[in-house]
ROMIGU-920125 format. One line per 2 residues: number of its first residue (from 1); for each residue x, y, z of C-alpha. Coordinates in pm, 1 decimal. Example, Ala and Ser with C-alpha at 12.3 -4.5 7.8 and 13.67 -1.06 7.14 Angstrom:
<marpas>
1 = 1230.0/-450.0/780.0; 1367.0/-106.0/714.0 $
</marpas>
This chain:
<marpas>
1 = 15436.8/7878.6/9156.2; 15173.3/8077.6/9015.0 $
3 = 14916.5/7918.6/9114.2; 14986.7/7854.3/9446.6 $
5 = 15020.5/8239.6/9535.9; 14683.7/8267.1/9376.7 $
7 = 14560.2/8016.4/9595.3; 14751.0/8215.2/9910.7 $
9 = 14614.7/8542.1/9811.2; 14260.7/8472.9/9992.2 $
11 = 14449.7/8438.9/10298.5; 14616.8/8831.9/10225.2 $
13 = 14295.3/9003.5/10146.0; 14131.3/8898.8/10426.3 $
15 = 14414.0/9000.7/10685.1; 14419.9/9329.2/10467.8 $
17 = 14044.3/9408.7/10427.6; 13987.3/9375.4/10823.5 $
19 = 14094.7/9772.6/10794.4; 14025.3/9792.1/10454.3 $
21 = 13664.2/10019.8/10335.2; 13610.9/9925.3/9998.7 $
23 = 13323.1/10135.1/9813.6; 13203.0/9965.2/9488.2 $
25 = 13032.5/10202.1/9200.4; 12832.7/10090.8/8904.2 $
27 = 12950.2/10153.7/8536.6; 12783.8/10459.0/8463.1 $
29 = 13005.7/10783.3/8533.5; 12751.5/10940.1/8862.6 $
31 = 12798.2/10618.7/9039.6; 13164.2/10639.1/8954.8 $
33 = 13210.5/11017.4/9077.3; 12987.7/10901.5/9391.7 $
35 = 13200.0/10660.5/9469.1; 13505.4/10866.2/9417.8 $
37 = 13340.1/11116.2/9662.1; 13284.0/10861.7/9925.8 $
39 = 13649.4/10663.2/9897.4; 13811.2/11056.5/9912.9 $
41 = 13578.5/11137.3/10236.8; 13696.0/10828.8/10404.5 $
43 = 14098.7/10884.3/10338.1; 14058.6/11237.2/10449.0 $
45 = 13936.1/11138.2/10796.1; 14218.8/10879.4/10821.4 $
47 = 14055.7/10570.8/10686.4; 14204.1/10341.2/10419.5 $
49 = 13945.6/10382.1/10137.8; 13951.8/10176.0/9805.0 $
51 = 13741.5/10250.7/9523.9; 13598.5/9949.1/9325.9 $
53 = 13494.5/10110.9/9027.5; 13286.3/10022.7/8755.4 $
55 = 13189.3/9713.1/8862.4; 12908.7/9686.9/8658.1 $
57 = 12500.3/9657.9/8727.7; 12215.5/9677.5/8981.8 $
59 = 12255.3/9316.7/9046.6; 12614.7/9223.0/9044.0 $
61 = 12713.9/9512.7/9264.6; 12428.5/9423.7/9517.4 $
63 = 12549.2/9065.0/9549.2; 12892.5/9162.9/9610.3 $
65 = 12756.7/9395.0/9910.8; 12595.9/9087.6/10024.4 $
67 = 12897.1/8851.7/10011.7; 13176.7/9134.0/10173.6 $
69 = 13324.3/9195.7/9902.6; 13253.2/9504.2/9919.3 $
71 = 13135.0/9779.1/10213.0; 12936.6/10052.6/10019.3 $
73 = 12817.8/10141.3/9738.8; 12592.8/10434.4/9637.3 $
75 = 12199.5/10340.3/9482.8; 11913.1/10474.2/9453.2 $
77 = 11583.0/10453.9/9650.9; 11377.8/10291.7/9335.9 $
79 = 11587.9/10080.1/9231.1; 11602.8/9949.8/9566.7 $
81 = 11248.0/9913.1/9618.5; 11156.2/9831.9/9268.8 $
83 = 11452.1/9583.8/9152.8; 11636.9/9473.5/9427.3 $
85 = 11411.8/9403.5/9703.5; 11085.6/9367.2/9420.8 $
87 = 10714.1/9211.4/9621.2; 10831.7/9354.9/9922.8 $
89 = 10543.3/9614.5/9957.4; 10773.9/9890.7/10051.9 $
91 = 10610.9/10254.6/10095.3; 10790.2/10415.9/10321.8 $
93 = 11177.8/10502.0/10412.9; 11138.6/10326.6/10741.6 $
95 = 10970.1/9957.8/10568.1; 11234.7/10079.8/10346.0 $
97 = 11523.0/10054.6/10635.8; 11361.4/9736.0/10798.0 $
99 = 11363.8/9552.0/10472.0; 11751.9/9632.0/10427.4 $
101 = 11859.9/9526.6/10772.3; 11689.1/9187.6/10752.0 $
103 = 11918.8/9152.4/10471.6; 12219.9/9324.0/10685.4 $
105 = 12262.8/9671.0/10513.9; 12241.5/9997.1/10639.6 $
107 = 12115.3/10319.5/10431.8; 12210.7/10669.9/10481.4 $
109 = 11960.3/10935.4/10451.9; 11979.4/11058.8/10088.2 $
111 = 12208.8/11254.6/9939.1; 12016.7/11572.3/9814.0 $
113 = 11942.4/11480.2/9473.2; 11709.0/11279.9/9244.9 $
115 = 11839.6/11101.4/8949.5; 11447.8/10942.4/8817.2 $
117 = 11474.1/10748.3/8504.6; 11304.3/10897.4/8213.8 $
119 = 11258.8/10930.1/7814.6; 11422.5/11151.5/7647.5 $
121 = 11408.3/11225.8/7212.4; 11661.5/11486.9/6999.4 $
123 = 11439.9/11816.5/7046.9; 11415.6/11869.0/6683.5 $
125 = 11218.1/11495.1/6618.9; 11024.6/11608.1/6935.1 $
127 = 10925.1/11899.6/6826.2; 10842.7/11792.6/6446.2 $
129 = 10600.1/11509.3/6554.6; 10440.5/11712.0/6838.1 $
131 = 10541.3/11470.0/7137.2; 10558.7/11600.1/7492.2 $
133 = 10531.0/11336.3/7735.8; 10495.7/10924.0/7695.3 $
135 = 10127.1/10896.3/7668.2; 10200.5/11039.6/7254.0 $
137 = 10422.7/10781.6/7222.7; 10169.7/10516.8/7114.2 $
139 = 10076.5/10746.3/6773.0; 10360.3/10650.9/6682.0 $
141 = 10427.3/10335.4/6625.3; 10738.2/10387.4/6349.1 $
143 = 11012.6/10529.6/6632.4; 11323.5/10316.4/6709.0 $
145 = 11385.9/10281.7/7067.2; 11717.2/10185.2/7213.4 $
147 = 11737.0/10124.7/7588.5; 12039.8/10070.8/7813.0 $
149 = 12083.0/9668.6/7849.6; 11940.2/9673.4/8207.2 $
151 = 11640.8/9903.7/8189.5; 11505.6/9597.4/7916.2 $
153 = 11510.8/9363.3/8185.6; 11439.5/9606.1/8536.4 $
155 = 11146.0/9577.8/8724.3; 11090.6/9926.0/8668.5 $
157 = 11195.3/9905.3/8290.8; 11069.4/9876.9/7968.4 $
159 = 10844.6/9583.8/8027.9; 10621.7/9744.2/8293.1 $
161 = 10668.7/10106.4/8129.8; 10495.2/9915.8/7755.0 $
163 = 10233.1/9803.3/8013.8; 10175.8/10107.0/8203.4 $
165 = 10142.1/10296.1/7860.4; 10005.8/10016.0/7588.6 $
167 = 10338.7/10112.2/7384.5; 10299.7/9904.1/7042.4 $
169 = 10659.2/9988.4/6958.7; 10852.6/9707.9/6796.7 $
171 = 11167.0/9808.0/6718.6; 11342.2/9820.7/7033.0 $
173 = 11691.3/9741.3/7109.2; 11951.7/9732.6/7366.7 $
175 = 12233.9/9977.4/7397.5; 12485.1/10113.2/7586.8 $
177 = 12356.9/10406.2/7778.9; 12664.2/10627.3/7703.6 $
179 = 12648.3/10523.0/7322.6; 12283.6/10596.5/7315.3 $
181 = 12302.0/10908.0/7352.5; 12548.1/10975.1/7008.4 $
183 = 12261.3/10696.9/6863.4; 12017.0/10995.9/6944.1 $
185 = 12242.6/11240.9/6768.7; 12340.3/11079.6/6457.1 $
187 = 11936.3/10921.8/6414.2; 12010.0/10571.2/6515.8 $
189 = 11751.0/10547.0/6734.3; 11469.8/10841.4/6782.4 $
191 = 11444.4/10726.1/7172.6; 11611.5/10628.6/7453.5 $
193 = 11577.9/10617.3/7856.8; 11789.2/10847.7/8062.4 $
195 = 11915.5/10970.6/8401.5; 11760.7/11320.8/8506.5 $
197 = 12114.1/11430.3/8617.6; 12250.0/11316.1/8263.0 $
199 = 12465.0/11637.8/8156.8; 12436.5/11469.5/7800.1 $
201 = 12033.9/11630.9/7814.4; 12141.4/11988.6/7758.7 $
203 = 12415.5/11866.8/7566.7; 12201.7/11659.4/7301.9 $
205 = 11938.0/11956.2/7302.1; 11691.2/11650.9/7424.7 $
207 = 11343.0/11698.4/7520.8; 11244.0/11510.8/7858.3 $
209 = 10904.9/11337.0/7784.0; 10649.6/11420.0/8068.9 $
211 = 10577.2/11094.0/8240.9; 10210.6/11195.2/8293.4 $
213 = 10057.5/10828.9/8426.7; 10365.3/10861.9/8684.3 $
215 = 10506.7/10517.9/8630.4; 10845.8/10593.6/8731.3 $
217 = 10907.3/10607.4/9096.6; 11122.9/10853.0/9324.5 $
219 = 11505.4/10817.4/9287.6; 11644.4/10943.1/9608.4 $
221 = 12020.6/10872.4/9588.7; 12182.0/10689.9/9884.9 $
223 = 12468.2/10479.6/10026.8; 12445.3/10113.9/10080.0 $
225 = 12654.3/9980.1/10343.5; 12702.2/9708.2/10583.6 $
227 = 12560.4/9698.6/10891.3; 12862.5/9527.3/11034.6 $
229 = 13089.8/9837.9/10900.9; 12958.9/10035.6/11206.9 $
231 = 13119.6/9795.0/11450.4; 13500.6/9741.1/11189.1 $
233 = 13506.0/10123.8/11108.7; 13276.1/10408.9/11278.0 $
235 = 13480.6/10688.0/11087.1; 13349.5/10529.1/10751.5 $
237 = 13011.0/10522.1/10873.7; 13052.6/10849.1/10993.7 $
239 = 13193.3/11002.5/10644.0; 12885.2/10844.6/10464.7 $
241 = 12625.1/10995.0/10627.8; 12802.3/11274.4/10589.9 $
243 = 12771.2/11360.5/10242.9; 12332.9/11324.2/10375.2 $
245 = 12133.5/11637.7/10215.5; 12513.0/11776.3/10037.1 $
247 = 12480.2/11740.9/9703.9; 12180.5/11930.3/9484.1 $
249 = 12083.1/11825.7/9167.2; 12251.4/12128.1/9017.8 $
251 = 12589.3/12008.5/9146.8; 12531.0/11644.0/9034.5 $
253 = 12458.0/11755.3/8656.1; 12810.3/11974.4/8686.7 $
255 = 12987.9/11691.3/8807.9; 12891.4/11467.7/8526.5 $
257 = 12953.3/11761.3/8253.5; 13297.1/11777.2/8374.9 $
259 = 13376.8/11412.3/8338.1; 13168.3/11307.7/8080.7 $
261 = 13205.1/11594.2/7833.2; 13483.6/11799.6/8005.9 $
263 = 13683.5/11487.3/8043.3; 13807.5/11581.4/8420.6 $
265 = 13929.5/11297.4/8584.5; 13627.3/11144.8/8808.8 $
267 = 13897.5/11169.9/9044.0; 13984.2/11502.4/9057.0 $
269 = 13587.2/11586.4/9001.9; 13530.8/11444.7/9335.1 $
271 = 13892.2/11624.7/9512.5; 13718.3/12005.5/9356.8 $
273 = 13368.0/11917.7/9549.3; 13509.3/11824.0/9835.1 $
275 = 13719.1/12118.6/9871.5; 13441.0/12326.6/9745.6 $
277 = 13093.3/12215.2/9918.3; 13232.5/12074.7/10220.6 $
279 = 13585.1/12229.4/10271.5; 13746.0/11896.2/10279.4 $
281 = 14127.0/11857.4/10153.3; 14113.8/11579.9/9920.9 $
283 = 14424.0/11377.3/9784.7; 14328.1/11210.5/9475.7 $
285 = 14544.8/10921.7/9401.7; 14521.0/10979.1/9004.7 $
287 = 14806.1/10786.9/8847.3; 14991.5/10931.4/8553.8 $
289 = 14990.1/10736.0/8221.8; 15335.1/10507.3/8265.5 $
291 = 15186.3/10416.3/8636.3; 14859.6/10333.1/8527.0 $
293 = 14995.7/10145.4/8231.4; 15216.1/9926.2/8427.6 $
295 = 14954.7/9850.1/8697.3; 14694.3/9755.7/8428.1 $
297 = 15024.8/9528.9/8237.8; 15090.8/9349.1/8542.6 $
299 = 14710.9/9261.4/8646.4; 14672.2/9172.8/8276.9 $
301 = 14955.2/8945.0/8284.6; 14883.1/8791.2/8578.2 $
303 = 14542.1/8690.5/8500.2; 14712.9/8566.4/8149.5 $
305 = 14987.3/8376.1/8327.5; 14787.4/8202.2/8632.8 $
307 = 14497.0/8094.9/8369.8; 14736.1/7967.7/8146.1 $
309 = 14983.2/7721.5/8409.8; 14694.1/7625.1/8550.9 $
311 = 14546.3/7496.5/8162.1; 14898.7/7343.0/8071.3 $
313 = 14848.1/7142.9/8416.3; 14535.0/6973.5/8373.0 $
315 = 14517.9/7011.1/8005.2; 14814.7/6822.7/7896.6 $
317 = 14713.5/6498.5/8154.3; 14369.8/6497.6/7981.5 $
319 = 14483.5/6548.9/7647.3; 14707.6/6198.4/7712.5 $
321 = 14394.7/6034.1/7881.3; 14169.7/6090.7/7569.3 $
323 = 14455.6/5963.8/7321.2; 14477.9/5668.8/7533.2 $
325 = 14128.8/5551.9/7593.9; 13926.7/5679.2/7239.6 $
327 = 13591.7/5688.7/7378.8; 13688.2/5875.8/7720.9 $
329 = 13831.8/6041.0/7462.9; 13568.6/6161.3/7271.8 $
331 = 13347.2/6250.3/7610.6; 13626.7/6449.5/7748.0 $
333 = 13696.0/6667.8/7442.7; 13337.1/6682.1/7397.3 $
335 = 13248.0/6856.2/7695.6; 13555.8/7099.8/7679.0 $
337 = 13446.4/7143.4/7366.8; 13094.3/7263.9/7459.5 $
339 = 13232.7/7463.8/7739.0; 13470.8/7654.1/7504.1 $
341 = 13128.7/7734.1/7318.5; 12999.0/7962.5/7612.4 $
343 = 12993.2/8364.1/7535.8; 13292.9/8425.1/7724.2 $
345 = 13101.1/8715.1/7876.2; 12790.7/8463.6/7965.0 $
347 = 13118.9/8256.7/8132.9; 13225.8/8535.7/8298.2 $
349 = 12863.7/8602.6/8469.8; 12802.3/8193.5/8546.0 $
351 = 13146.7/8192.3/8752.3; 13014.0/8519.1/8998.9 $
353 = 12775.9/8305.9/9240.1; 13033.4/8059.8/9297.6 $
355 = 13388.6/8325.1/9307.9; 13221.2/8696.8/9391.6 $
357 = 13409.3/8977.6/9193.6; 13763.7/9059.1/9126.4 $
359 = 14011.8/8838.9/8955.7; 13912.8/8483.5/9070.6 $
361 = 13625.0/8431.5/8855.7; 13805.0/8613.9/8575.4 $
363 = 14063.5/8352.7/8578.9; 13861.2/8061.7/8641.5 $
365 = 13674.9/8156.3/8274.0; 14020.9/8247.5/8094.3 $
367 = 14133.8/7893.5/8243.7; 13829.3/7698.0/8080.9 $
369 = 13898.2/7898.9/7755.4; 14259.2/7754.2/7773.8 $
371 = 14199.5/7412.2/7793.8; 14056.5/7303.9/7438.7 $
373 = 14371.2/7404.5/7232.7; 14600.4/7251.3/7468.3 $
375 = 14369.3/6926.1/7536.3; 14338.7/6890.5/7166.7 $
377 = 14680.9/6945.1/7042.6; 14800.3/6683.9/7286.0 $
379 = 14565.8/6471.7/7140.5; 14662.2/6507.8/6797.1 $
381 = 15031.4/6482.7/6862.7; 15030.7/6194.0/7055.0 $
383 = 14769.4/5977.2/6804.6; 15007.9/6151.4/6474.0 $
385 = 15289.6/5964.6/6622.0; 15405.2/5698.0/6350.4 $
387 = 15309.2/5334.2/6440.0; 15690.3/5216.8/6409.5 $
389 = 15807.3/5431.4/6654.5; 15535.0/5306.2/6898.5 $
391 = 15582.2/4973.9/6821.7; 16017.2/5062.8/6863.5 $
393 = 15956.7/5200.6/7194.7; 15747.8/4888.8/7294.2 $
395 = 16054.4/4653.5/7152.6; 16282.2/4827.6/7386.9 $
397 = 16076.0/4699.5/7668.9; 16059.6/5086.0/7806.1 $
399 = 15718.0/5086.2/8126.2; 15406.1/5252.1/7935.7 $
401 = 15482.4/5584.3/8134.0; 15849.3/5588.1/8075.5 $
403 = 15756.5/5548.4/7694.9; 15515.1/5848.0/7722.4 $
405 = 15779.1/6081.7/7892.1; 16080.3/6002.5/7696.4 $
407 = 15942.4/5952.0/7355.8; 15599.0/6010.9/7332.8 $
409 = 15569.3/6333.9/7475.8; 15838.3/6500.8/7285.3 $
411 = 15757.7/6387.5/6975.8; 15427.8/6530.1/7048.0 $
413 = 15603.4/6873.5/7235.0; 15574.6/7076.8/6866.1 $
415 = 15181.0/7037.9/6876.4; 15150.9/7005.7/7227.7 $
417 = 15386.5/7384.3/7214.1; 15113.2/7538.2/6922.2 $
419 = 14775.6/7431.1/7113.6; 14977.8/7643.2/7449.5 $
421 = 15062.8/7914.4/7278.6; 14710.0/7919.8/7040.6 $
423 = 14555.5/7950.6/7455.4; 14803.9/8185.2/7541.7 $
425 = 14764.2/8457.8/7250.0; 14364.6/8400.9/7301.2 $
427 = 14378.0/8417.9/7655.8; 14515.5/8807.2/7600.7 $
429 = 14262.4/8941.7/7436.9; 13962.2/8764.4/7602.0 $
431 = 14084.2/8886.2/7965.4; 14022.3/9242.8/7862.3 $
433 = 13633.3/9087.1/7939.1; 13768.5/9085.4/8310.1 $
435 = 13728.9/9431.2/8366.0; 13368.3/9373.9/8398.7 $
437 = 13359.8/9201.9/8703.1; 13660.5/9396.0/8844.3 $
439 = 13929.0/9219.9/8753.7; 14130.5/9538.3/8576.0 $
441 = 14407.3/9473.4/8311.3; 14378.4/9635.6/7983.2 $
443 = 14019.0/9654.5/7982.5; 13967.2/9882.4/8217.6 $
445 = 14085.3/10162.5/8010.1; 13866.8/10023.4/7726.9 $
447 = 13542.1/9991.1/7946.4; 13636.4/10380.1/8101.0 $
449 = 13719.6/10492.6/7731.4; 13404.1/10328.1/7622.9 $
451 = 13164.9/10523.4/7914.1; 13364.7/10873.4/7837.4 $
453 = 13409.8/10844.9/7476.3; 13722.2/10902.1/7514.1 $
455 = 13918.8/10730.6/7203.6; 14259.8/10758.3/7392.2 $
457 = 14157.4/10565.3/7708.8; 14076.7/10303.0/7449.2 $
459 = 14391.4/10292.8/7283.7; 14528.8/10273.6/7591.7 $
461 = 14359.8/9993.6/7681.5; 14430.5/9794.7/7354.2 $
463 = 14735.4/9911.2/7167.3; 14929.7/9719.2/7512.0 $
465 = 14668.0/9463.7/7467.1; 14778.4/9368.8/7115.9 $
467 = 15157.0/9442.4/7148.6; 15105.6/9152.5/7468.1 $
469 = 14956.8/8911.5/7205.7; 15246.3/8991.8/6981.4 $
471 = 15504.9/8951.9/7204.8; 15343.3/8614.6/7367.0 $
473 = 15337.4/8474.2/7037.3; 15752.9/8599.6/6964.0 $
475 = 15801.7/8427.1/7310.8; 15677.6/8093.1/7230.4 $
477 = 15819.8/8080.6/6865.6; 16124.2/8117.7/7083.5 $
479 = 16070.5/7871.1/7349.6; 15978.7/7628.6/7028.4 $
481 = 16312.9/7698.4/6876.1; 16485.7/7610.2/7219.1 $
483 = 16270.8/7296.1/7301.7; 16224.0/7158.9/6958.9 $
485 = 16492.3/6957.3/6779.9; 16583.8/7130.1/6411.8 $
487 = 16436.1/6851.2/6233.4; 16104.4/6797.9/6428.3 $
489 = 16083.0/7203.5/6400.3; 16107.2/7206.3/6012.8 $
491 = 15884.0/6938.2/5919.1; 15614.8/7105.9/6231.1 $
493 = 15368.5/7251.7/6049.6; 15324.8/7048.0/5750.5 $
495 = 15321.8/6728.2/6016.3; 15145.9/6878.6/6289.6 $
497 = 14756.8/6938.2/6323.4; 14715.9/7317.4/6430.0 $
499 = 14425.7/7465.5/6611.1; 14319.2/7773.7/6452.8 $
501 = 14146.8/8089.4/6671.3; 13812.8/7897.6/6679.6 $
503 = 13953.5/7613.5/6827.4; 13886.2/7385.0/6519.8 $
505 = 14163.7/7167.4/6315.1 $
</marpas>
């Protein structure tokens, strides 16, 4: 049943997002508050705005403007020209426009501020070693550097900024941009990149290093739409360009003190400038904690429970074709085997070509992850079964297939049960991953507590998460004692090969 209403929701979303504007944001808190901005502009001129938040970078974002999956998002002018639409020979805002609507996206004229990329040390270190901009940087070989994870591999990153300047640093590392900044503070790392609109700058007493060879290019900030928006919903249009020329860099830096360090829902953040700058009545839909914890429960379970019927279906068939036929055998729990070996993460990112964002691809991974407990349980089970009663069953002239369903199969059912519920309890804590790619559940607390530092979002995120796991595993010790025969159950484990959390016997 599951899985067939996850196979019928395509057919919803695309009746519902024919009125639908969804605006995506990256997973950095501006793009977040941007996006809030946007999605609260749209609802107060009678559109049905959704916010996609946190969706994650440059890249993954852009694609899923591309595909439809989403309508708008908000960038930046050098990003665009620098890392999404790279050898394009862009130099001015109208080769700028043309390039985007060969591609079929629209740009609004920018928003009033600049958020450049730049370098930034603790002023103290700064000040000590007598470096002011990023051509001192090369005297000093010793300094740690620690860059957000994309600016290592951006166009307009690290690689061409160690070019541009001959920087002979070695130890260089990738970090979170929101934990490099307490890095900074605590001596981690002596440098880092960072936003100019950062509110963390003033807070960190940093010293912005002068970027005298001008490397880094203009960051104008911007929506990104689709052209085809202008003909499904003018009034969205309309509220984008809007927000053209509103927002100085002043008010972008106060915005991001009050969510990042005040701790001010982005929501609400968004709701205050509206009503403030441009007299507009927002209505932030800000969820208290029990409706925000049962939203994130069921999306959580669902991705748990469609992953996991959709494993025990294909699973349990292959686990009986590999007992049957020993080299098919070996090939099929071989590959499952190498797929389980992925990075769930790198899993996650391999399924987003072929499935977009959201929940599909989320479940597709969780589903691979599920199979190699289950297919090799089965497995076990079926080849521990003692000779005599195989060779009984065969006496009593019973069809091969009536043999495997009334005897086989439930004598295997206590290890077939353990390699389901081993999937089951993993399957809960690796679908917290899903909130990378959009697909919510109990990491998106996590991944918000994680940008904010906020230690309570994050217990809110995983405290549920682990009570799930606990009460999973309480549920199938239960279903065991139902399914199981006494005597089978007591001689289980000693009996029964187990699959421990690594997937190995």
């Amino acid at each position: 049943m599951a899985v067939a209403l996850w196979l019928c929701l395509p057919l919803v979303q695309s009746c519902s997002r024919r009125s639908q504007v969804t605006i995506g944001s990256k997973a950095f808190t501006e793009s977040v508050i941007l996006g809030e901005i946007a999605t609260e502009l749209i609802r107060a001129g009678g559109g049905d705005g959704r916010h996609q938040r946190e969706l994650g970078g440059t890249r993954l974002v852009w694609d899923a403007l591309l595909k439809g999956e989403i309508d708008a998002y908000p960038e930046y002018t050098g990003t665009i020209t620098n890392e999404i639409l790279v050898g394009r020979r862009i130099h001015t805002s109208e080769q700028l426009r043309e390039a985007l609507a060969q591609e079929g996206i629209a740009m609004t004229a920018p928003l009033g501020f600049d958020d450049s990329y730049a370098l930034g040390m603790r002023e103290d270190v700064a000040q000590k070693l007598g470096i002011r901009s990023i051509s001192d940087l090369p005297s000093h070989p010793e300094l740690k550097f620690g860059f957000s994870n994309e600016f290592l591999d951006r166009g307009d990153g690290w690689p061409a900024l160690r070019a541009a300047y001959q920087l002979p640093h070695m130890h260089v590392t990738g970090i979170t941009h929101d934990i490099a900044y307490r890095a900074l503070a605590e001596g981690s790392i002596d440098l880092t990149d960072l936003y100019s609109t950062d509110a963390e700058i003033a807070y960190y007493h940093l010293r912005v290093l002068r970027d005298d060879l001008g490397h880094f290019p203009r960051y104008e900030a911007v929506f990104l739409y689709r052209a085809d928006l202008q003909k499904r919903s003018r009034d969205a249009v309309a509220a984008l360009n809007r927000l053209a020329g509103r927002i100085d860099p002043a008010q972008m830096i106060a915005m991001n003190e009050q969510a990042k360090l005040q701790r001010i829902p982005e929501a609400r953040v968004a709701a205050d400038f509206l009503a403030e700058s441009m007299s507009v009545a927002g209505r932030p839909m800000a969820q208290g904690f029990w409706g925000r914890l049962a939203q994130r429960t069921w999306e959580h379970f669902e991705l748990v429970a469609v992953s996991l019927a959709a494993a025990v279906i294909v699973a349990i068939p292959l686990g009986v074709v590999a007992a049957s036929f020993p080299r098919t055998g070996q090939v099929i729990i071989g590959v499952i085997a190498g797929i389980y070996t992925i990075p769930s993460l790198a899993l996650l990112v391999f399924m987003l070509p072929i499935l977009g964002i959201g929940w599909k691809p989320a479940v597709a991974a969780l589903f691979l992850y599920s199979l190699l407990p289950i297919v090799r349980n089965t497995h076990a089970g079926l080849l521990g079964i003692p000779l005599a009663v195989r060779e009984s069953a065969e006496t009593l002239g019973l069809p091969a297939l009536a043999r495997l369903i009334r005897i086989e199969l439930p004598l295997a059912s206590p290890a077939i049960l353990a390699g389901i519920q081993t999937s089951a309890v993993l399957n809960v804590g690796t679908a917290t991953l899903g909130a990378l790619i959009g697909a919510g559940g109990y990491g998106q607390p996590i991944l918000t507590g994680i940008r904010l530092d906020n230690h309570q979002l994050i217990l809110e995120g995983a405290v549920p998460a682990a009570l799930m796991a606990l009460l999973v595993q309480g549920a199938f010790e239960l279903v065991g004692r139902w399914l199981i025969p006494r005597g089978m159950r007591a001689g289980k484990e000693e009996s029964t090969p187990q699959m421990d959390t690594d997937g190995h016997r």
